[in-house]
FIDO-681363 format. One record per residue (C-alpha): residue in three letters; z, x, y. Coordinates in steps of 0.001 Angstrom, whole numbers, padded with zeros to 6 digits, always signed. Last residue first. Layout:
ALAZXY/...
END
This chain:
UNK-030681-083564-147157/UNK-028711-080699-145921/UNK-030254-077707-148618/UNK-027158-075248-148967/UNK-025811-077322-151875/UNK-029317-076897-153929/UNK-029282-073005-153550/UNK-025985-072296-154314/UNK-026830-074566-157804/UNK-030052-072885-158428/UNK-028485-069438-157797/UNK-025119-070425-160144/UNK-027142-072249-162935/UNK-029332-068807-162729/UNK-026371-066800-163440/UNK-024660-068967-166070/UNK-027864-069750-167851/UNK-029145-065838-168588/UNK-031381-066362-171201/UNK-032340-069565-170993/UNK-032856-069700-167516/UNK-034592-066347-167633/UNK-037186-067114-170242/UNK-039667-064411-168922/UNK-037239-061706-168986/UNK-034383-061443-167241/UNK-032005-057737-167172/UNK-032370-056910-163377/UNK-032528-060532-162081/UNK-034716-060126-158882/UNK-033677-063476-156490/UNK-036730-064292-154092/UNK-035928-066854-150785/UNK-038852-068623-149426/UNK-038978-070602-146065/UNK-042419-069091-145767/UNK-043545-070671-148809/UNK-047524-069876-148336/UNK-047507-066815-146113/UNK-044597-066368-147696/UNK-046140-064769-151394/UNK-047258-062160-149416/UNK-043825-060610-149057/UNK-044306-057208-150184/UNK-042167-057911-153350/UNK-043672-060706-154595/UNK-047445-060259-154090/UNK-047230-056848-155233/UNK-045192-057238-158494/UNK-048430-059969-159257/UNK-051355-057642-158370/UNK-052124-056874-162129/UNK-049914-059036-164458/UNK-047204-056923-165403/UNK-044270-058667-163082/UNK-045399-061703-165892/UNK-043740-059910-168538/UNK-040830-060439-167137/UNK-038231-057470-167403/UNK-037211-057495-163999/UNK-036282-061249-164307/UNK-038121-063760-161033/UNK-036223-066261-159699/UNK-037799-067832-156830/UNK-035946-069849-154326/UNK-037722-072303-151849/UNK-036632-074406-148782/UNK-039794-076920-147548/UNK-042617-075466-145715/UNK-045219-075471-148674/UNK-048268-074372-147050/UNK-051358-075038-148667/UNK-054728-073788-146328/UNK-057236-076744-147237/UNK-056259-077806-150867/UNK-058799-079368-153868/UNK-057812-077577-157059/UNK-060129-075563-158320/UNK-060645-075796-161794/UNK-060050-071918-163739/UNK-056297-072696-164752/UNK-057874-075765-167044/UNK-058215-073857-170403/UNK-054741-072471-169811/UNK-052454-074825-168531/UNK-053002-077434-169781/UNK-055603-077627-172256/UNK-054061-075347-174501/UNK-050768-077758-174247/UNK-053220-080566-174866/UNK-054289-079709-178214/UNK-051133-078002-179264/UNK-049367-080687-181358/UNK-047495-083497-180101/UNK-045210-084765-183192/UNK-044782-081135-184218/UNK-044765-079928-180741/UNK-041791-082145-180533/UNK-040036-080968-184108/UNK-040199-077226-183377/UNK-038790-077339-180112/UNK-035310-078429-181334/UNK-036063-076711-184673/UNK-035981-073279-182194/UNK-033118-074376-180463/UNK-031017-074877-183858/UNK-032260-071497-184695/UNK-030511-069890-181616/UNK-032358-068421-178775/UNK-029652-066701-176878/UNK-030093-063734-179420/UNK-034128-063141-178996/UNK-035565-064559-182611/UNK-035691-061558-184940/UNK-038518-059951-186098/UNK-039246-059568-190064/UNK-042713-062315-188961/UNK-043653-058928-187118/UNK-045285-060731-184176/UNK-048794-059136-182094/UNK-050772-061062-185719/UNK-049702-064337-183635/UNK-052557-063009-180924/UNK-054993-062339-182863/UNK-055984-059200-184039/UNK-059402-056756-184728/UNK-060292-056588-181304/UNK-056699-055536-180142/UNK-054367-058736-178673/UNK-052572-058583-175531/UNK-049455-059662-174921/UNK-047653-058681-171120/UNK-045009-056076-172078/UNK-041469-056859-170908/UNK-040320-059071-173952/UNK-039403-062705-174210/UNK-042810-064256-174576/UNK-043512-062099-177633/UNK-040361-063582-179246/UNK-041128-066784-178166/UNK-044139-067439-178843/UNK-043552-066477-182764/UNK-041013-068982-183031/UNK-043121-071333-181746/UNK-045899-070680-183867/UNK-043232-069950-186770/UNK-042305-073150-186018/UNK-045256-075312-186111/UNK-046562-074172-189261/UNK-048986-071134-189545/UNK-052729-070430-190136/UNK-053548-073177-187820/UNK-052053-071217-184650/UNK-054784-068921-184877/UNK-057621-071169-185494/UNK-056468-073434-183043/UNK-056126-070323-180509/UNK-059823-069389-181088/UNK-061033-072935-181146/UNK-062607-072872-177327/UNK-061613-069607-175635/UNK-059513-070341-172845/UNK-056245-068881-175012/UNK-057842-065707-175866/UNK-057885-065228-171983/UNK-054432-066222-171819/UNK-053211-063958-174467/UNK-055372-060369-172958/UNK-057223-059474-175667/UNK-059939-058799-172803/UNK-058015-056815-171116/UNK-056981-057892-167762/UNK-058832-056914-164500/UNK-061612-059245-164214/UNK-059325-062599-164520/UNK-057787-061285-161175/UNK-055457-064730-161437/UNK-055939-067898-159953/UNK-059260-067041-158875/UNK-061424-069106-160463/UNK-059312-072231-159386/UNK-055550-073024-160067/UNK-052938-072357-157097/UNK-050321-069811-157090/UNK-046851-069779-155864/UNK-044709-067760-157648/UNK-044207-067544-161921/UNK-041299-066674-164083/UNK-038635-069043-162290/UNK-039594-071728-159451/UNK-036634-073528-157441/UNK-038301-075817-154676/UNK-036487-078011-152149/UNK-036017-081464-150508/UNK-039743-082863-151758/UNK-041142-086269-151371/UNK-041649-086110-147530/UNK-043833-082889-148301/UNK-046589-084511-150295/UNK-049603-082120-150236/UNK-047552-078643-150014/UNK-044656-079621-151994/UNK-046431-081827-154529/UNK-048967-078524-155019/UNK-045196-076200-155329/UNK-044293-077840-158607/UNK-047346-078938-159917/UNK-047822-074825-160142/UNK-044057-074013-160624/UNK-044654-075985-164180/UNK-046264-072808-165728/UNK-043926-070814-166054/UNK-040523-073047-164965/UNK-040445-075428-162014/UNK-037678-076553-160190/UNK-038135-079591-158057/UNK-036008-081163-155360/UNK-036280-085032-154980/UNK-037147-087209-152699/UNK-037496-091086-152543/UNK-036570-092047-156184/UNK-037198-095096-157436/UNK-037691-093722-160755/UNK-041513-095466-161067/UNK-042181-094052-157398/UNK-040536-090531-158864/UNK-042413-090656-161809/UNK-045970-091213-159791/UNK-045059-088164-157642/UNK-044609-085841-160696/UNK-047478-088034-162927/UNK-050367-086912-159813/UNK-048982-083280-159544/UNK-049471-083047-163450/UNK-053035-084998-164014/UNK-053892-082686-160485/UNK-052970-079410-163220/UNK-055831-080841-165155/UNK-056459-082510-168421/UNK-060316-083629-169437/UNK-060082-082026-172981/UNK-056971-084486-173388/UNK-059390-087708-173184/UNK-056758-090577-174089/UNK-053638-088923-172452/UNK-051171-087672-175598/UNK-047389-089738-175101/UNK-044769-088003-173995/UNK-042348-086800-177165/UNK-043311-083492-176786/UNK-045949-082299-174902/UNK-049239-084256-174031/UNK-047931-085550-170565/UNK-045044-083226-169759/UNK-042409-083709-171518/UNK-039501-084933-169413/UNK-036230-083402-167090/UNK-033956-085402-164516/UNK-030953-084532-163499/UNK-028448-086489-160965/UNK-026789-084141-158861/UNK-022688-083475-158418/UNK-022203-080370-159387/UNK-021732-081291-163393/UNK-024979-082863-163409/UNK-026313-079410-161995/UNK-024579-077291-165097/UNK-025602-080282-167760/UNK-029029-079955-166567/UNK-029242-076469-166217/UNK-028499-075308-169900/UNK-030323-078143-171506/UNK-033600-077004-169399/UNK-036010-075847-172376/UNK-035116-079369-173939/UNK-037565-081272-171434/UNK-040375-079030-173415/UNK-041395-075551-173550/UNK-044067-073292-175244/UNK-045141-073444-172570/UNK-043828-074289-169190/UNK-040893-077160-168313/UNK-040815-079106-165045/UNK-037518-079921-164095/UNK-036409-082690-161482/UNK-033140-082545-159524/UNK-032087-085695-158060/UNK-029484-086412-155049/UNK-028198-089521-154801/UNK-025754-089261-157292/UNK-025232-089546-160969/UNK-025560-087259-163794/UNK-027966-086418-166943/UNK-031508-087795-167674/UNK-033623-087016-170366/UNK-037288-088667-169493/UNK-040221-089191-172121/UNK-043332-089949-170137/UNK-045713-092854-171434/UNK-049139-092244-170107/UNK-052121-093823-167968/UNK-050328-093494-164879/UNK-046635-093293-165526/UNK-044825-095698-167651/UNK-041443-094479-168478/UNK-039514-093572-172294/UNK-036254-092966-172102/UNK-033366-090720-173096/UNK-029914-090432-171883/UNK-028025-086646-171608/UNK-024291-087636-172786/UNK-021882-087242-170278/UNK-018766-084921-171393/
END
């Protein structure tokens, strides 16, 4: 079988570490959420290479093995729109399709609605299309333990996180990520104190995985992943009615945490969600949680793949 290649590319002000997989003219790019990196996709890549796409997956700037931008508390979801277009120009690549995860369908759909010719298609999983700015998410009616909101709060998650090592972070991120209740935190807690450290990883999530992950935040830290997304979600982001008008999937597991979020369920199912993708196809996965791709890789290799080969570019 291929090997996945590794590289380093000069994008902006960063260096972006790239795995790449397959050969073709048509590319596949991956944007990864939190606590993800490029790795978070090994299940897709190989599956797409193997259909006939080239695949392309990095660490977001800050993440991983991508180098840490020289003023991280300045980080934006436009820094992530801004390297997704700039990779492709340093790539040579014309157009891609992009399939975001969590937190990576935001840069995801914004290049789709502000630079259209780049983008064939749009596969996002765990989240829909939402734009950052003050009301990104009905901030008002979560709990105030609520993990994101802890997360905005300058120090709080640094203090949290520092009690631990890297993995058990992870770790711990991963097993409250993976179940159907959205985390919250009680007055007295934080949000690692939600994780019995007796708990077992979820069973697709081997320990080999978990070390995979382990040792890039370990070299990157969490600085900028606090940054970006959370601490940033609340900047507008400058777009006069977005449409994305290319073809679109979302993936969404019924046991997603995210289906929780007040509103969210709503916006999927009754459709609202097309008044900005209105070419937009939604796939319910009855037993997927939050990290569906990893979870469930043969099905959603099978919907991202169906969807890809239907797309005439």
């Amino acid at each position: 079988m291929e090997k996945i290649k590794h590289s380093h590319v000069p994008v902006r002000d960063v260096k972006l570490h790239v795995a790449e997989i397959g050969e073709g003219p048509k590319v596949v790019v991956f944007l990864h959420g939190f606590p993800e990196i490029w790795y978070t996709w090994r299940h897709q890549m190989i599956s797409v290479a193997d259909a006939g796409y080239r695949a392309i997956a990095f660490d977001s700037r800050g993440y991983g093995l991508s180098d840490q931008p020289l003023d991280p508390e300045n980080g934006s979801f436009a820094d992530l729109v801004e390297d997704v277009v700039a990779l492709l120009d340093a790539l040579g690549i014309a157009k891609a399709f992009l399939v975001g995860k969590d937190f990576g369908a935001l840069p995801a759909y914004i290049v789709a609605a502000v630079k259209p010719e780049r983008v064939c298609g749009v596969v996002t999983l765990g989240i829909p299309f939402m734009l950052p700015g003050p009301s990104a998410l009905p901030w008002h009616l979560f709990p105030k333990g609520f993990y994101v909101l802890r997360w905005q709060e300058p120090g709080r998650a640094e203090a949290d996180f520092g009690r631990l090592d890297v993995k058990t972070v992870i770790r711990n991120i991963y097993i409250l990520f993976s179940g159907s209740e959205v985390p919250v935190a009680g007055n007295d807690q934080e949000i690692m104190d939600l994780v019995d450290e007796s708990a077992p990883l979820p069973p697709w999530f081997s320990e080999e995985d978990l070390e995979a992950y382990a040792s890039l935040y370990e070299k990157s830290g969490f600085r900028f992943a606090l940054q970006v997304p959370y601490r940033c979600l609340g900047r507008e982001y400058a777009i006069v009615d977005p449409k994305v008008t290319a073809p679109a999937l979302l993936i969404m597991g019924e046991k997603d945490y995210v289906l929780k979020f007040p509103g969210m369920e709503d916006y999927i199912r009754t459709g609202q969600v097309k008044h900005f993708v209105p070419n937009l196809d939604i796939t319910f996965l009855p037993e997927g949680s939050h990290f569906v791709h990893e979870q469930l890789p043969e099905q959603v290799n099978s919907l991202v793949i169906d969807f890809l080969n239907k797309q005439n570019i």
